[in-house]
C-alpha positions as CSV (number, residue, x, y, z in Angstrom):
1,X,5.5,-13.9,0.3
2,X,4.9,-17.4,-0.8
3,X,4.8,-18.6,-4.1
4,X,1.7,-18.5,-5.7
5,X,0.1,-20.7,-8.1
6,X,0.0,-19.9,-11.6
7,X,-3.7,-19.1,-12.0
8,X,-3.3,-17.3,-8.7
9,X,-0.6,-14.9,-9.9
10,X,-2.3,-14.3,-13.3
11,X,-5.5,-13.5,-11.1
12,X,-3.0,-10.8,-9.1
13,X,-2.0,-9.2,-12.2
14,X,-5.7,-8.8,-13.7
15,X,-6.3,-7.1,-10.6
16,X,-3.3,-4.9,-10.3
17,X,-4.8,-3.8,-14.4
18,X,-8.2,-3.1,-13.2
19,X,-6.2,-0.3,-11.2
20,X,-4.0,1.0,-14.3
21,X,-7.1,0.8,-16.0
22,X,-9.5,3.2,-14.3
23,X,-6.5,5.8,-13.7
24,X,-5.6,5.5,-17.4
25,X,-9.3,6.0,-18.9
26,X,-9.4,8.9,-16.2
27,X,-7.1,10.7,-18.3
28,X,-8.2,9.9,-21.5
29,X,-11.6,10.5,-21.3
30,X,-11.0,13.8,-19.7
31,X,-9.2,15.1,-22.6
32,X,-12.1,14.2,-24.8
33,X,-14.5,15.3,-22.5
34,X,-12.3,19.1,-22.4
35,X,-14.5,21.7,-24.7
36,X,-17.8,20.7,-22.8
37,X,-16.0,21.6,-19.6
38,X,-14.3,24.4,-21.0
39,X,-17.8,25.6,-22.2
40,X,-19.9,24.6,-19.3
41,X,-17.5,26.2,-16.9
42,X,-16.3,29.1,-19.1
43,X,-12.7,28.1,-18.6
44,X,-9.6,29.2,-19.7
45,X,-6.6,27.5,-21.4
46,X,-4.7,27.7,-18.4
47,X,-8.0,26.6,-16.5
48,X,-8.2,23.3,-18.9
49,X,-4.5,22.8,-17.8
50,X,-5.5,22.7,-14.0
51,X,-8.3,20.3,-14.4
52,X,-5.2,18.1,-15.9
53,X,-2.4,19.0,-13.8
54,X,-4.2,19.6,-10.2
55,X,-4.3,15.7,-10.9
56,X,-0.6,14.8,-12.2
57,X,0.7,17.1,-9.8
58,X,-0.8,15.8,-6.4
59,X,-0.1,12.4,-8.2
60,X,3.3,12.9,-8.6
61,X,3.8,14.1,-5.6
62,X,2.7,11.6,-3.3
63,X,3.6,8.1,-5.6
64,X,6.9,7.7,-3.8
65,X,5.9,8.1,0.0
66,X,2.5,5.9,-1.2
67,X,5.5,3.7,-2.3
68,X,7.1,3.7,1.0
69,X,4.3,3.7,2.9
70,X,3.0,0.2,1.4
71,X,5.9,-1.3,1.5
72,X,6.0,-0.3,5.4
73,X,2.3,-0.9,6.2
74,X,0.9,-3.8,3.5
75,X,0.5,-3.4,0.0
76,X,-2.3,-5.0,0.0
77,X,-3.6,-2.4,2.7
78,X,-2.9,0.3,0.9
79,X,-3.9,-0.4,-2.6
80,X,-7.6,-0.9,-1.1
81,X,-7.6,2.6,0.7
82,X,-6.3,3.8,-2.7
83,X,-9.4,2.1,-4.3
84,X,-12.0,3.7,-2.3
85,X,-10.5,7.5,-2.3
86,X,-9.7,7.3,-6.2
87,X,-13.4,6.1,-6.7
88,X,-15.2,9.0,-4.3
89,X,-13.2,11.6,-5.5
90,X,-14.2,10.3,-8.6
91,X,-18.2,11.0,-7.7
92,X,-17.5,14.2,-5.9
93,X,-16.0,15.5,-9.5
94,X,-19.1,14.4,-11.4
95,X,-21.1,17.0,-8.7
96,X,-18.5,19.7,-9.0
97,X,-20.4,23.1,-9.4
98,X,-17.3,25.1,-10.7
99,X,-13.7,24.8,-12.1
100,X,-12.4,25.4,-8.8
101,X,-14.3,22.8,-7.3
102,X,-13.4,20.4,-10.2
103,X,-9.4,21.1,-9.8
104,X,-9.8,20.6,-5.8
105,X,-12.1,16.8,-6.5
106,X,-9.4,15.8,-9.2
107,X,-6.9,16.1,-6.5
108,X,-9.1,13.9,-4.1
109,X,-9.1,11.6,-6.8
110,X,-4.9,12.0,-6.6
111,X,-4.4,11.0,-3.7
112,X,-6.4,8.0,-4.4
113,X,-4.6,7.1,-7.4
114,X,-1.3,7.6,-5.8
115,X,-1.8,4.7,-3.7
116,X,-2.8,2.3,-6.7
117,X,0.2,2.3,-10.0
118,X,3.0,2.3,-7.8
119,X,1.8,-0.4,-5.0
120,X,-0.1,-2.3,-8.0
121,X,3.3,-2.4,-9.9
122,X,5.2,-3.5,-6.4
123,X,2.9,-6.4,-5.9
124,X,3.1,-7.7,-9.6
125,X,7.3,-7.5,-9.0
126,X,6.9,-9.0,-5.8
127,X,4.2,-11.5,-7.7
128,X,6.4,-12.6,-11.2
129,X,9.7,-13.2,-9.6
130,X,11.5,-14.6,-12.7
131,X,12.6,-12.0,-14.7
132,X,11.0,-13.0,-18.1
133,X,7.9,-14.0,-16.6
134,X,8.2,-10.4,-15.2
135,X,9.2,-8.5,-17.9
136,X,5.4,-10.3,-19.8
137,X,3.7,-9.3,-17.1
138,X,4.7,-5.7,-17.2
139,X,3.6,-6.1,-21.2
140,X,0.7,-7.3,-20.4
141,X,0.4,-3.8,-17.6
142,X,1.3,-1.9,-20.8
143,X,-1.3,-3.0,-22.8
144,X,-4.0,-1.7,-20.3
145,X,-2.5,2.1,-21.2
146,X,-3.2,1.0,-25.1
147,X,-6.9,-0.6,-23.9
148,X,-7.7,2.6,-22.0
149,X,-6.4,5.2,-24.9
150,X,-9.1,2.9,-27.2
151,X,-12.0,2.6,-25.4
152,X,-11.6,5.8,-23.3
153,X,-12.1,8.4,-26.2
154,X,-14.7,6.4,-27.6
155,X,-16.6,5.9,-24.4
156,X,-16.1,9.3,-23.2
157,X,-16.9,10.8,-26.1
158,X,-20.5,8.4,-26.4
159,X,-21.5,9.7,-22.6
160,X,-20.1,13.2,-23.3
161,X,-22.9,13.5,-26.3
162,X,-25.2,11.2,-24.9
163,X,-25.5,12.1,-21.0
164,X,-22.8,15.3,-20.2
165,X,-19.0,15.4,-18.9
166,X,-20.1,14.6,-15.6
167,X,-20.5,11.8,-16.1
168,X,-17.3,10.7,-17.6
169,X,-15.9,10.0,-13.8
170,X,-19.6,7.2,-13.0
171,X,-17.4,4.5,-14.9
172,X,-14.8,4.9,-12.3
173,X,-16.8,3.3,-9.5
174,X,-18.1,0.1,-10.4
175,X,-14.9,-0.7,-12.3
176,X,-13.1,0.6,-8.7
177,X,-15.5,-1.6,-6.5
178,X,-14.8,-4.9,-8.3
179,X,-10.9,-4.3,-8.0
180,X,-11.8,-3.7,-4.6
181,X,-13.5,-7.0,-3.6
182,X,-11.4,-8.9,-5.8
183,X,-8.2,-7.8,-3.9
184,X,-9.6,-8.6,-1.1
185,X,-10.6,-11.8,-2.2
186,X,-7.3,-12.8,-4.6
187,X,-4.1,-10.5,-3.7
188,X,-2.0,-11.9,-0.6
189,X,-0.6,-9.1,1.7
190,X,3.1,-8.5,1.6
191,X,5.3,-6.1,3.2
192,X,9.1,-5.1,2.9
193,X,11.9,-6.7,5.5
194,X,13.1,-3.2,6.1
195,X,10.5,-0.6,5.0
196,X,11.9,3.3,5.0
197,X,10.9,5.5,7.9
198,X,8.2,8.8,6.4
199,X,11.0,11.5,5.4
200,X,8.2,14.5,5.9
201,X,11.1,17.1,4.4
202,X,11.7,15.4,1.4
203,X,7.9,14.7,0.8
204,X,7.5,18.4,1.4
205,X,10.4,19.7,-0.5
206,X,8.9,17.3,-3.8
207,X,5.5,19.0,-3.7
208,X,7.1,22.4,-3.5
209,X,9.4,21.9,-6.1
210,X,6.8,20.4,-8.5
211,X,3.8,22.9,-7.7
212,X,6.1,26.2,-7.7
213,X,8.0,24.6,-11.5
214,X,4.1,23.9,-13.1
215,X,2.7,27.1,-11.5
216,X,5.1,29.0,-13.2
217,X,4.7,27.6,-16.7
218,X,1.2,27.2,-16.8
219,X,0.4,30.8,-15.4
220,X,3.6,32.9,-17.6
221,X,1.9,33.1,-20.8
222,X,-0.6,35.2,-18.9
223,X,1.3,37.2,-16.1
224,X,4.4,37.3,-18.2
225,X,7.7,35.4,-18.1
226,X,9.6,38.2,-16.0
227,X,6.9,39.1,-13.6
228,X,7.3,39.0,-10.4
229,X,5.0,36.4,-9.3
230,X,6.5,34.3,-11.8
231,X,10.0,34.7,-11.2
232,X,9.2,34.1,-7.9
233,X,7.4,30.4,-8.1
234,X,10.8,29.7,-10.4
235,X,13.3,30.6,-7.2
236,X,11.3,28.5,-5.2
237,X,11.5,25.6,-7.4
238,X,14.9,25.9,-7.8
239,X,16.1,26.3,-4.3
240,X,13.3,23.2,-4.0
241,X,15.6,21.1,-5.9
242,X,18.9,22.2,-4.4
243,X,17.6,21.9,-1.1
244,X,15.8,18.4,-2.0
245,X,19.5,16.9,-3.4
246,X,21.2,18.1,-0.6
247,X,18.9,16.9,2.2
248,X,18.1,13.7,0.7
249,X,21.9,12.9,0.5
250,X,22.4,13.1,3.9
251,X,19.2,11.2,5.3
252,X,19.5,7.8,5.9
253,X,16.5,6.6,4.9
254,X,15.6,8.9,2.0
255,X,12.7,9.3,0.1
256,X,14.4,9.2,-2.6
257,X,17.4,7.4,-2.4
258,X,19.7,8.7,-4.9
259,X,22.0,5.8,-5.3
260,X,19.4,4.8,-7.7
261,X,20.4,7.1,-9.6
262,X,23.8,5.8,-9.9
263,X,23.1,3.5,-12.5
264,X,22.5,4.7,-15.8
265,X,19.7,2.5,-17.1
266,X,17.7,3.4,-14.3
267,X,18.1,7.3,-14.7
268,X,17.8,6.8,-18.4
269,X,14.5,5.1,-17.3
270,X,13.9,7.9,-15.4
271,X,14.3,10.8,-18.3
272,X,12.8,8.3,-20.8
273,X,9.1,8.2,-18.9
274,X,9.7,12.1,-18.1
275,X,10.1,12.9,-22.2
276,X,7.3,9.9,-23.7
277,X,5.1,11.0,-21.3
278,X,5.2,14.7,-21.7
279,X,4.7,14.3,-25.5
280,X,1.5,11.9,-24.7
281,X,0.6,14.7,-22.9
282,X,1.0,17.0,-25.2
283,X,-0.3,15.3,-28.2
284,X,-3.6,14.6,-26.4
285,X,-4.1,18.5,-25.6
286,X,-3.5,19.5,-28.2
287,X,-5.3,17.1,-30.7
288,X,-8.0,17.0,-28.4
289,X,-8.6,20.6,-28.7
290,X,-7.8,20.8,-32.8
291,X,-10.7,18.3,-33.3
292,X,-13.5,19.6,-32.3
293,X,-12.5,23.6,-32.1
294,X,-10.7,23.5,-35.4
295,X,-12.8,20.8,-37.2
296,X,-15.9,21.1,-35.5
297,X,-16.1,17.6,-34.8
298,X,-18.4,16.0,-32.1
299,X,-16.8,14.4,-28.5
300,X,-17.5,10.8,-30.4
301,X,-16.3,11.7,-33.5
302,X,-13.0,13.6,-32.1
303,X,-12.8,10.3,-29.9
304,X,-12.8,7.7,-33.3
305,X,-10.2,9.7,-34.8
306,X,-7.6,8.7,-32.1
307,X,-8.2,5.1,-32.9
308,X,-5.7,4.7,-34.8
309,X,-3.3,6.0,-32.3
310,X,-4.8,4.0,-29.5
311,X,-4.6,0.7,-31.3
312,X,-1.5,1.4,-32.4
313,X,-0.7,1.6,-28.3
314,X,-2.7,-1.2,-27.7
315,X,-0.8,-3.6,-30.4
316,X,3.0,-3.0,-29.6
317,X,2.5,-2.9,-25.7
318,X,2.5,-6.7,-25.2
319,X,4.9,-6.8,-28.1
320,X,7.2,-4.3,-26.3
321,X,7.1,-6.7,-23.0
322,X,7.9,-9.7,-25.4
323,X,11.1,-8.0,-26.6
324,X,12.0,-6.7,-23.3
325,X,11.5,-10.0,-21.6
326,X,13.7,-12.0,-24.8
327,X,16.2,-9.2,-25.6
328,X,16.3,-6.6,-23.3
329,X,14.6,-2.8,-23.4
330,X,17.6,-1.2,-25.9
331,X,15.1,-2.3,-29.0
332,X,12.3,-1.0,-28.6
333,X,13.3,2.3,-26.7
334,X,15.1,3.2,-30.3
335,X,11.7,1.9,-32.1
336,X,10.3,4.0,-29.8
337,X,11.8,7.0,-29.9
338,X,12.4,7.3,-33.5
339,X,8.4,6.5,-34.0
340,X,7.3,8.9,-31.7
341,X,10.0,11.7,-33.2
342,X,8.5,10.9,-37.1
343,X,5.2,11.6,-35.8
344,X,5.9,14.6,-34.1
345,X,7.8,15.6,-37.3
346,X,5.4,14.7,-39.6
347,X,3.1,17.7,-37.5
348,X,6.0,20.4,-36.9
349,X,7.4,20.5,-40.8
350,X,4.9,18.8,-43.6
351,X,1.5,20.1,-41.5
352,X,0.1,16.7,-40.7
353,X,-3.2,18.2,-39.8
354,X,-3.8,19.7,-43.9
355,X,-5.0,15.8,-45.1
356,X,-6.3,12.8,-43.2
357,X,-3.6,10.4,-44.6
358,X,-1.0,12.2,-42.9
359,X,-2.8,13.0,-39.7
360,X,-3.8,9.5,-38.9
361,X,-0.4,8.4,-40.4
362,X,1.2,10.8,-37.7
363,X,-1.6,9.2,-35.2
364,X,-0.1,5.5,-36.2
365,X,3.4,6.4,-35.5
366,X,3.2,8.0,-32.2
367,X,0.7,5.2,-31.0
368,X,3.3,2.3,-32.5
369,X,5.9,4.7,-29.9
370,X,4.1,4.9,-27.4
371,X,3.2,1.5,-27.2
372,X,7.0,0.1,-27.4
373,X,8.2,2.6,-24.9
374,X,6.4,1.8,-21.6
375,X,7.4,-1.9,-21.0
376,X,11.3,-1.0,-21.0
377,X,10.4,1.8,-18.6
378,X,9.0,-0.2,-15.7
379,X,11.2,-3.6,-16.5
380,X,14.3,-0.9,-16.4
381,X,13.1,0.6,-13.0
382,X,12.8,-2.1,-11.3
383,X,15.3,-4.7,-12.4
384,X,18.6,-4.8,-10.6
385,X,17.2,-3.0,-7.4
386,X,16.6,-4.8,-4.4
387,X,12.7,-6.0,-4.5
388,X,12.4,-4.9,-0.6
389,X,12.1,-1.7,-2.1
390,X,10.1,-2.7,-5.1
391,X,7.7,-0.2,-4.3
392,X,10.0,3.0,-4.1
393,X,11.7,1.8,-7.5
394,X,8.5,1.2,-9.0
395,X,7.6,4.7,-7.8
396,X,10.3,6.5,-8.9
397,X,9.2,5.4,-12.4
398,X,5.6,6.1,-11.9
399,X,6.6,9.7,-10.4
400,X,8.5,10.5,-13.6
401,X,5.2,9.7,-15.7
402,X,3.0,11.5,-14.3
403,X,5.8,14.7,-14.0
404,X,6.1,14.2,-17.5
405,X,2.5,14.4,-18.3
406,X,2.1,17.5,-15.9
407,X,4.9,19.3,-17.5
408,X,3.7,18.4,-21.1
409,X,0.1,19.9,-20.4
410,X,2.3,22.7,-18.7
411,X,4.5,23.6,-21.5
412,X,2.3,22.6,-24.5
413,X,-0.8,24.7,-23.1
414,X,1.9,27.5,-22.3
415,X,3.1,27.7,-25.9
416,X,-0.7,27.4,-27.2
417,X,-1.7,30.5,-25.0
418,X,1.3,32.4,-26.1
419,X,0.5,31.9,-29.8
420,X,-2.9,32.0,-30.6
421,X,-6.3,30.5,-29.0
422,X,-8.6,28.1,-31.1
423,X,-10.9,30.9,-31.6
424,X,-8.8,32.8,-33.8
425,X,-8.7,30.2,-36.6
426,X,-7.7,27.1,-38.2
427,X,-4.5,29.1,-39.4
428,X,-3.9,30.7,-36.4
429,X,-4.3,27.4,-34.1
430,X,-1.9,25.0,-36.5
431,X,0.8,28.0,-36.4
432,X,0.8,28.4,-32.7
433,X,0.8,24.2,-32.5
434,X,4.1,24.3,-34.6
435,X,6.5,25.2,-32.1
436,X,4.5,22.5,-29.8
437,X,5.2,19.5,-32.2
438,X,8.8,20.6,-32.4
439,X,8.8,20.0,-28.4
440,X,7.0,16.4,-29.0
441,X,9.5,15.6,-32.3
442,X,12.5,17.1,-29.4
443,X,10.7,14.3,-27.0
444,X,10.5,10.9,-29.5
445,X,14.5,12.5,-30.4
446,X,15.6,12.3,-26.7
447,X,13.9,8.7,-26.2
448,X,15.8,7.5,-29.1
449,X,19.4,8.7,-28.1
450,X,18.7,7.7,-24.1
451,X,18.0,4.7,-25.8
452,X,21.1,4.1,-27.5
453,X,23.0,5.5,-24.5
454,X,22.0,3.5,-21.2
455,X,21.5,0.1,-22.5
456,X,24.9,-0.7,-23.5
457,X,27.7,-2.4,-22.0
458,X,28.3,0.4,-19.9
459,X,25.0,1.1,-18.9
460,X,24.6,-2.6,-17.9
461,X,27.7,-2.2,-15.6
462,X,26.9,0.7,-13.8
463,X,23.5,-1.3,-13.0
464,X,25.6,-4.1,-11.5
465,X,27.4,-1.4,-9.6
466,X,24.7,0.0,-8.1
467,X,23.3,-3.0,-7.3
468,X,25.8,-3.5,-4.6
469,X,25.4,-0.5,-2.5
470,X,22.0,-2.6,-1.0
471,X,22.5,-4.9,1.3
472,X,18.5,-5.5,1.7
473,X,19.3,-9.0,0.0
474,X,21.9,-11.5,-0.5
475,X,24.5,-10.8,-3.0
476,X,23.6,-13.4,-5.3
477,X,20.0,-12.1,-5.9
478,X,21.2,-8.8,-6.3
479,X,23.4,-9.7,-9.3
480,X,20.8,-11.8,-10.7
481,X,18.2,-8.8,-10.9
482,X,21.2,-6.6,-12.2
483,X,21.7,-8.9,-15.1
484,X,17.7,-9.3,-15.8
């Protein structure tokens, strides 16, 4: 692709946010938007979990062959058939007339939004080719997550009161017909020299293993850890997975190619998004549902009271991408991860939710770490891989988000349906939570010692290593995105 001017490229990357942005205010005006559903449709715990994870799952399940499948056929190409599916599956979920119809729309919508992060972030790497200039950019990507966690409660929570859930998924479509035009207007097509062939076993082998894993924990709780149904979704994920290693080893052309996964900043990277973005996950559901079951308080109100954490977000994401770019990702993954462990701490042993100084003081530190955490994610992902395959790289990354959010939802919703339901009480709710914070606290702990653990020395060398077993580019730029 040739190089494009400056104004050009910063056009590119607006574009490529307009993408994160309607995916990320998906999500988080949902989650305000999750007691009128559940009262609308008469859902279930489990059934507030599927409207969530129906998504995440079909999400996560498609991002890497969407990945592969751009860099094959035009990123460009696909990112615009990703615009148009994300924004009618976004319409038919407004005119849903049930919960099952919802869950089956939201996974429309999926398969539209697989198509967008992943390409979007593949085009911006292919875009910012100097590594600093890169690592902004990516802070700048962040900072749409923190715009969308602002403005989505508060917007979903004005049309909730004001006009109904439905019509939380309208905004989707005008925002997704601008990006549209515009990319067709503004983003140049590229492709990779040698895209991967479709691996149909893997891609099947993925789906199985995630819908059989998030099956199981969403639905135990009800059927019962040792039932049979449910001992029988966790075989199948687990000969998934053995079967998935095993046959992706030997395949050429994998879909995932595991000698990613040889060097250690890029599975940290990996682990990292799977751990912050399960305790996003679970933080939203279950603050979404304490504020306006427990408290009482109205879709708008419920939707100011995240402000803090949202700004928070929206603050330290560009100031994560500044630090990444100037001293690499090992500072603010520890910021990150011990912000994001206080916060859950402050909820699991001193009962954050008793004052509103400690609640929103809990909301401040998870949004300072959740902010930090993203840019070293992506910047880790992608540097030292070959850019050819910027858009399986990227997608590994984006995969491990959205399987961290799915299982958050999963396990958090599992442990609130096993303790008590927000019908039984205040008491009963903020005791049946406690065990959930501990799993978010468990989440900022395991950021924080990744942290520490794969951006050392060490760390750094096994990415030069690894860096080596391409040979999609020369030498010489292989090393020089090992050592960015």
């Amino acid at each position: 692709m040739p190089e494009l001017s400056r104004r050009r490229r910063l056009l590119v990357l607006a574009i490529c946010c307009m993408s994160l942005l309607i995916v990320s205010l998906d999500n988080t005006i949902l989650n305000v938007a999750l007691p009128s559903i559940q009262h609308e449709l008469h859902a279930s715990v489990s059934g507030m979990q599927w409207t969530i994870d129906a998504y995440t799952l079909v999400l996560a399940s498609l991002l890497m062959l969407a990945g592969s499948t751009a860099d094959r056929l035009g990123r460009r190409r696909i990112f615009l058939v990703g615009l148009v599916v994300f924004a009618v599956g976004s319409l038919l979920c407004s005119l849903a007339p049930g919960l099952e119809w919802l869950v089956v729309f939201r996974m429309v919508q999926a398969v539209g939004g697989s198509m967008l992060n992943p390409v979007a972030m593949s085009i911006i790497t292919n875009t910012f080719t100097e590594p600093r200039e890169r690592a902004r950019a990516i802070g700048v990507w962040g900072g749409v997550v923190g715009i969308s966690m602002a403005a989505g409660p508060v917007i979903g929570g004005l049309l909730v009161q004001s006009v109904g859930w439905r019509s939380i998924f309208w905004i989707n479509v005008p925002i997704g017909a601008l990006a549209f035009f515009l990319t067709l207007r503004y983003v140049p097509e590229s492709r990779a020299p040698r895209p991967r062939r479709v691996d149909p076993v893997g891609q099947l082998l993925v789906i199985a293993l995630l819908g059989s894993l998030t099956y199981a924990i969403i639905e135990a709780p009800g059927a019962g850890w040792t039932s049979p149904e449910i001992l029988a979704f966790v075989l199948v994920a687990l000969v998934s997975l053995a079967a998935l290693v095993a046959y992706e080893r030997r395949r050429p052309e994998p879909l995932i190619d595991l000698r990613f996964f040889h060097s250690a900043p890029f599975s940290g990277a990996t682990v990292v998004a799977v751990c912050a973005f399960a305790a996003l996950a679970g933080f939203l559901f279950i603050n979404t549902l304490y504020l306006q079951n427990i408290r009482g308080l109205s879709a708008l109100a419920a939707g100011l009271y995240m402000l803090p954490m949202a700004g928070m977000t929206l603050v330290f994401a560009p100031v994560s991408g500044r630090l990444v770019g100037n001293r690499g990702p090992r500072l603010p993954l520890l910021l990150a991860g011990t912000a994001m462990g206080a916060s859950g701490l402050l909820f699991a042993a001193f009962d954050a939710q008793a004052t509103n100084p400690l609640l929103f003081t809990g909301y401040v530190l998870f949004g300072i770490g959740f902010g930090l955490v993203n840019a070293p994610i992506t910047n880790t992902a992608v540097s030292g891989m070959p850019r050819a395959q910027a858009g399986v790289a990227a997608a590994v990354a984006s995969t491990s988000r959205q399987v961290g959010q799915s299982l958050g939802v999963a396990v958090i919703g599992a442990v609130l349906a096993g303790g008590a339901h927000a019908a039984a009480g205040a008491g009963a709710f903020v005791a049946a939570a406690r065990p959930a914070w501990w799993i978010i606290a468990g989440c900022g702990a395991a950021v924080l010692l990744l942290g520490a653990l794969t951006t050392g020395r060490w760390a750094k060398a096994t990415a030069a290593r690894t860096a080596t077993l391409f040979d999609d580019e020369p030498r010489g730029q292989r090393a020089a995105d090992a050592r960015s």
